[in-house]
Structure formats: C-alpha cells, structure tokens
KOLZALUM-206065 format. One record per residue (C-alpha): z, x, y. Coordinates in steps of 0.2 Angstrom, whole numbers, padded with zeros to 4 digits, always signed. Each point is the difference from the previous one (the first is absolute). Example, Ala and Ser with C-alpha at 12.3 -4.5 7.8 and 13.67 -1.06 7.14 Angstrom:
% KOLZALUM-206065
+0039+0062-0022-0003+0006+0017
//
This chain:
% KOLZALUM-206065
+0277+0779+0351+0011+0012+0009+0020-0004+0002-0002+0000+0019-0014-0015-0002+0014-0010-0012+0013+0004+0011-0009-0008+0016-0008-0017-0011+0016-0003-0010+0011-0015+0005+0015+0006-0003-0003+0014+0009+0014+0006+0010+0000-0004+0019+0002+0014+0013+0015+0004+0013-0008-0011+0014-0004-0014-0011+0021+0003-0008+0004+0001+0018-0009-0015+0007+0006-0013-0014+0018+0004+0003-0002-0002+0020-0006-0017-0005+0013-0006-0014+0014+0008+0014-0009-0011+0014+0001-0017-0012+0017+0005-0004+0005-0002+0018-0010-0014+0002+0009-0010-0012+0015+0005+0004-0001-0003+0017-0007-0017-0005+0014-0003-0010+0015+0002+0013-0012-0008+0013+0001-0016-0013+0017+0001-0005+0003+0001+0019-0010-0017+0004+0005-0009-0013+0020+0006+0002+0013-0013+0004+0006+0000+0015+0014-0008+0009-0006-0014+0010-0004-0016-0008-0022-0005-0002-0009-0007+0010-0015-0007-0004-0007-0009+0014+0004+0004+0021-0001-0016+0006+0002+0005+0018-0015+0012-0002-0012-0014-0009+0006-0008+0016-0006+0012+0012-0016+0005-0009-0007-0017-0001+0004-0005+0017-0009+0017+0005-0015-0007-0010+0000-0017+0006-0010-0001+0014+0012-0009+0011+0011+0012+0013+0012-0012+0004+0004-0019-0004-0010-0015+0007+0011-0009+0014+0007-0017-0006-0013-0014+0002+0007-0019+0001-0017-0007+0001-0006+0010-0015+0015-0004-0009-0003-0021+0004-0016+0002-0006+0005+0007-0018+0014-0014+0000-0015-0013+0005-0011+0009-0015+0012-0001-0015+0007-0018+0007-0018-0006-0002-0004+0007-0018+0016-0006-0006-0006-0015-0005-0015+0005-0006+0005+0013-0012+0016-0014-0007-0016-0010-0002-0010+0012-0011+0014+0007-0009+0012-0012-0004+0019+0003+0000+0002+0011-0014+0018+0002-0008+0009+0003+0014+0017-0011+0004-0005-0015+0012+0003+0003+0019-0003+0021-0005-0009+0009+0015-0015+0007-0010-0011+0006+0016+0014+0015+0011-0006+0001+0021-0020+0009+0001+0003+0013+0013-0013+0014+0006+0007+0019-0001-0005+0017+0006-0005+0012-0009+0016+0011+0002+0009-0016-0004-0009-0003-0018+0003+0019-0004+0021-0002+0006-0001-0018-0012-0009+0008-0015+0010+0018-0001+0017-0014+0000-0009-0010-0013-0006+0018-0009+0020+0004+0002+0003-0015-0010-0011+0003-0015+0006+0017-0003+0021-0005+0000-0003+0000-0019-0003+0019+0003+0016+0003+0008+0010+0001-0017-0011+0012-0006+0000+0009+0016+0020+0005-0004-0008+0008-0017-0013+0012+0005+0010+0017+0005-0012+0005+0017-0009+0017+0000-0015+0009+0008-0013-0010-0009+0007-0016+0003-0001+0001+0019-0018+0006-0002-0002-0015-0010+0009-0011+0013-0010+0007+0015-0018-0004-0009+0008-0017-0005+0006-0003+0018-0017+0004+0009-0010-0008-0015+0010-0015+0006+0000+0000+0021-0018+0006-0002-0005-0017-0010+0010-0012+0009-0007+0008+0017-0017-0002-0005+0003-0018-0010+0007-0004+0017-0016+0001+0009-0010-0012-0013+0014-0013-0005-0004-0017+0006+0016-0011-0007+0013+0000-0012+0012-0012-0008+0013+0010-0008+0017-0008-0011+0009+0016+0002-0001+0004-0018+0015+0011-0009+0011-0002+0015+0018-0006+0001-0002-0010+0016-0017-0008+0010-0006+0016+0011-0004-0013+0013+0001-0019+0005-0017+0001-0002-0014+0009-0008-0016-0009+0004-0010+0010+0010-0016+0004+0006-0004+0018+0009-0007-0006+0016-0008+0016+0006-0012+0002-0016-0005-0017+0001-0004+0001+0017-0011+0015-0005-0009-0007-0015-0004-0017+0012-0005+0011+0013-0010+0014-0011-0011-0014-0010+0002-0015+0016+0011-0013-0008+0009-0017+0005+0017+0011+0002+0009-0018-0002-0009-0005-0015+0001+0019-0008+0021-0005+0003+0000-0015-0010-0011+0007-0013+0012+0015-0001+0015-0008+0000-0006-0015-0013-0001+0014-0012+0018+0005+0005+0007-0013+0000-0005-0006-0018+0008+0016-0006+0017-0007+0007-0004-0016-0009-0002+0010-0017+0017+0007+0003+0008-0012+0007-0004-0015-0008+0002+0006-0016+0017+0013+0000-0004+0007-0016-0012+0008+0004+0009+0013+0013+0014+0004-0015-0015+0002-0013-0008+0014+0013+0014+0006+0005+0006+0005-0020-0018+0009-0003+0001+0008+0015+0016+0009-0005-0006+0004-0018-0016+0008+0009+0015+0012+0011+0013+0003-0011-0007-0006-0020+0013-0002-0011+0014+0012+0012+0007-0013+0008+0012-0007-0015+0015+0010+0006-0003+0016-0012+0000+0018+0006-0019+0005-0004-0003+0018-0005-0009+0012+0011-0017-0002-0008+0001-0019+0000+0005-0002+0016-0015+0012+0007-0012-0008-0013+0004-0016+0008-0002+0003+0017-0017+0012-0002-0013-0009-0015+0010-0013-0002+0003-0008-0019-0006-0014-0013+0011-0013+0009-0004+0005+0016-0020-0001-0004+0001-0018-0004+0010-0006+0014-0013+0008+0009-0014-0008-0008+0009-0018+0002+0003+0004+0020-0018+0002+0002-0005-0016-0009+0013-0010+0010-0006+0010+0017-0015-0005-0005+0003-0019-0002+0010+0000+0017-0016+0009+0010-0012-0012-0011+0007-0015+0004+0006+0004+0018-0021+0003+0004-0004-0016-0009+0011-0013+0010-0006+0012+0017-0018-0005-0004+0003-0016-0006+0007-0006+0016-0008+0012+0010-0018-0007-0006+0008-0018+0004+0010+0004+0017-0008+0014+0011-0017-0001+0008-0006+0017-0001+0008+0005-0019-0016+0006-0005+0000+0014+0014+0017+0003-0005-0005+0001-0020-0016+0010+0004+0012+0014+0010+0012-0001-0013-0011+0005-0013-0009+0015+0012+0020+0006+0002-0001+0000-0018-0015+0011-0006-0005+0008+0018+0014+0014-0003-0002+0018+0010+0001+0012-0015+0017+0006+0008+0005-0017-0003-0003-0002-0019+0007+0019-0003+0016-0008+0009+0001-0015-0011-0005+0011-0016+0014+0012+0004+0014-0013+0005-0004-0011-0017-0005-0013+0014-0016-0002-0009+0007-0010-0011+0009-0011+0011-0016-0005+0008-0008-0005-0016+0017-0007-0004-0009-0016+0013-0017-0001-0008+0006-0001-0017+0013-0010+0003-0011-0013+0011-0014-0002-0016+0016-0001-0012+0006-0014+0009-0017-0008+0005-0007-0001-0019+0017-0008-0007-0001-0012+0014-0018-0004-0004+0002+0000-0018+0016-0012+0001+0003-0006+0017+0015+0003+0010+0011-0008-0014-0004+0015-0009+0001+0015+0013+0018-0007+0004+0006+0002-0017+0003+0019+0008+0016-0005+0012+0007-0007-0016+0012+0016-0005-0005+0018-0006-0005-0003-0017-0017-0010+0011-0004+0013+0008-0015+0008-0004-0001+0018-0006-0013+0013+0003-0011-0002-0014+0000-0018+0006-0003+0003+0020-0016+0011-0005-0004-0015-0015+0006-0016+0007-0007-0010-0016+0016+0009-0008+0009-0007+0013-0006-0018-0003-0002+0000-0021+0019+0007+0001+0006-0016+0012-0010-0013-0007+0007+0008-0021+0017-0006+0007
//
C-alpha cells in the first residue's frame, strides 16, 4: 500500500489546521466557562456582612394568606361562639368518662375553651406556633456568615412554607396544639376548629353541621387530654423535636462549618432516630384521638355513619393535585400517621382491653416505637414480658 493510504487510515495520524484550530476554540471556551463559574460560586457562597436569614416570617405570612382563600376575616359571631362553648361543655363529660383522669394534678383544666377560626386566623396561629418550633434555630442562625446562595435558599424555604400553609389552610378542619419548643403559651387557648372548612365539607357531602362539630372537636379535644393529663408527654416531644432541628448543636459548642450545614440539610444519625420516634408517637396521638371520636361517635350522634362514610371518601377520593400536594409536603405521611395509628391502638385494645392500651400514658419508655405501631403484637409481647 502507498504512504498516502497509510497516512489517511493511521490513528495516530496527525490532525489538520482546522481540526488544531477547532480543539483549541473549545479548550479556550471551557476555560472561560470554568472560570466564569468559579468567581460566580466564590461569589454566592461569599460571606457577606449581614447576619442569615433563613426563614422571612412576614413573607410566609403574606403568601399564605394570598393563598388561603379568605379576603378578609369573618365578623365576630356571639351565637357561633355560644354554640362552640355549648359543644365542648357537653363532651366534657363524656370524654372524662371514656378516658379517665390520667396523671394530671387533681383540680388541672385538661379540656382549654373550643372556639371556631377563620382561615386567615389558623394561618396567623400556626406561623406563631411554626415561629416557636424553629427558636432552637436561632442560635445557629448567629453562626452561618449570609451570602448569595443563602438568600436563594431562604426565598425557596420561605415560599415552600406560605405556599403549604396557604393551601393546608383551605383543608384543615381542627387542631389542638400545646405550643411545643416555646418559652411561653402562644395563646390562652388553642383548641380550635376551622369553621369555614367545616362548613364546606358539611355542605359539599350534606352533613349534620352540629353533629360534624362534635365529632370534630371529640377528636380535639382528646389530643388536649393526652397532653394535658399526662405533662410528660409535652417535655418528651418537645426534646425530640429539638434533636430532629438542631441534633447534637445545641450542647453550647461552636460547630464547624460542615457540621453545622450537615445538620441543617440531611440531617445526622441522632437526628434520624428522633425522627423515627416522633412519627411513632404522632402516630399513637392521631390513632388514639380517632379511636375515642368513633367510639363515642358510634354511641352519641345519630348520623355517625354518614359522617364515617364521608370521612373515609375525604380519605381515598383525592384530586391527583391533591395527592402530588400531600407527596411533595411529606403530608402523606401524616395522613397515614391516623390509620396506622387507629389499627395500632385498636388490635392492643382488642388483644388486652383498655388496661393494656393505657399502659402507653404511663411515661416514654411505654410508648410504642415504629416497628411496634406497624407490628402491634411487638407492642403487646414487650408489655406483657414486663
């Protein structure tokens, strides 16, 4: 074969000027690129003088309100609010009845005022309770230098958090919350139903509004029981809800940069298990809450069997916006957290009777994990071994 066939077939033949020409172009070009990149980067991540911020509380504010559905807040309404005082006064007795007086001091107020809220008003109470939970934040705060990619950060955190309570406050139908993580009560009372959305869903599926009331606020109103009739309980919450924000930075130490952002973003080993016990307990409180609402429900109100029926349809008849929302928000979970919860409670009750389903308001080492909420004969071999 000729030179000139070996010179265009070899490998490592030599490329020509325009081939030359067109490779440098491209290693300049990526050259550029990454430096450009570089002081861009070095320019997000740059400390800067002002002090983080990693939530706007005033925005969440504004956004959820945007997003709530409600233009302005409901006039005061006297009858409205007798009539909530005229519910909770009537299940008082009922409820002391099926649960007993737990470990509360005698002559403690276990059941706060029931009162009916607008949605603006749920979203004002929950950013104040939201405000609460993150104060262990506010140490940490101090540590992280701000920059560029901080405040991107806080914006998406911000908007991530008006957008789901905006939303959440167009579906919420009640709430007992103890104000978890805060250094005083947010308010003189926190038992409260969102009246707007229960007049929807009675109106949308034709309920008894009174009776859909009652049955609401029985559920309610035993999560103030299990709280207040048993104050351990909020002190045992409120210590893994700190090591789920902060893990093991709040013992007074100066954390390093990587432990500090490691912390706040995936989180670490001891935040993981607090985690994993919140969900159990959550998942006892939701359980137990339905169980005492149908129990009493089934016995007390003429038409609970509507009410279950539309309660189960709320349930599993979700617009496929709907489940994307709950998905996206982790709020899946906190649904299931009331089915699993309910059998949990329902199979120790049935294996043991009431005797043995109490043994959970006894302290924290009774209460049940995970393993044992999605097992409950774990649950029941562990108490009966003791």
């Amino acid at each position: 074969m000729g030179g000139a066939a070996l010179a265009a077939h070899s490998p490592m033949s030599m490329p020509g000027p325009a081939a030359s020409t067109r490779r440098v172009g491209r290693a300049m070009a990526w050259g550029v690129a990454i430096g450009v990149g570089a002081v861009v980067l070095r320019e997000l991540v740059r400390p800067r003088e002002q002090t983080a911020l990693l939530i706007d509380w005033e925005r969440v504010e504004q956004i959820a309100l945007a997003r709530s559905g409600e233009a302005g807040d409901p006039p005061a309404d006297l009858s409205r609010d007798q009539t909530y005082q005229q519910i909770a006064a009537e299940l008082e007795p009922q409820l002391a009845q099926a649960l007993g007086p737990g470990s509360a001091e005698p002559g403690a107020r276990v059941y706060p005022e029931l009162i009916a809220v607008g949605r603006r008003q749920w979203v004002r109470f929950n950013i104040r309770i939201f405000r609460q939970m993150f104060e262990p934040l506010e140490g940490l705060q101090q540590l992280i230098p701000g920059s560029l990619l901080l405040n991107f950060g806080q914006k998406g955190l911000t908007r991530y958090l008006g957008l789901m309570l905006g939303l959440l406050a167009r579906r919420v139908l009640g709430q007992y919350d103890p104000a978890l993580l805060g250094r005083e009560p947010v308010e003189t009372s926190s038992l409260i139903l969102v009246e707007p959305n229960v007049q929807a869903w009675a109106q949308k599926d034709k309920l008894p509004v009174d009776e859909l009331r009652r049955w609401l606020a029985m559920h309610e109103m035993t999560h103030a029981w299990e709280f207040r009739a048993h104050p351990w309980l909020q002190s045992h919450l409120e210590g893994l809800l700190k090591q789920v924000l902060v893990g093991g930075l709040a013992d007074g130490r100066r954390p390093s940069r990587l432990e500090l952002i490691r912390t706040l973003t995936i989180g670490v080993g001891q935040q993981w298990k607090a985690i994993a016990k919140l969900q159990a307990v959550m998942s006892l409180l939701e359980g137990y809450s339905n169980l005492v609402m149908n129990d009493i429900g089934r016995r007390e109100l003429p038409h609970f069997a509507l009410l279950e029926g539309a309660y189960r349809r709320r349930q599993e008849q979700r617009t496929p916006l709907e489940r994307a929302f709950l998905r996206l928000t982790g709020l899946e979970m906190k649904m299931r957290q009331y089915v699993i919860g309910e059998k949990f409670c329902r199979d120790v009750r049935n294996a043991g009777g009431q005797e043995l389903l109490s043994r959970v308001w006894e302290g924290p080492d009774w209460l049940p994990t995970m393993a044992e909420i999605q097992r409950p004969q774990l649950f029941i071999d562990r108490v009966r071994s003791r």
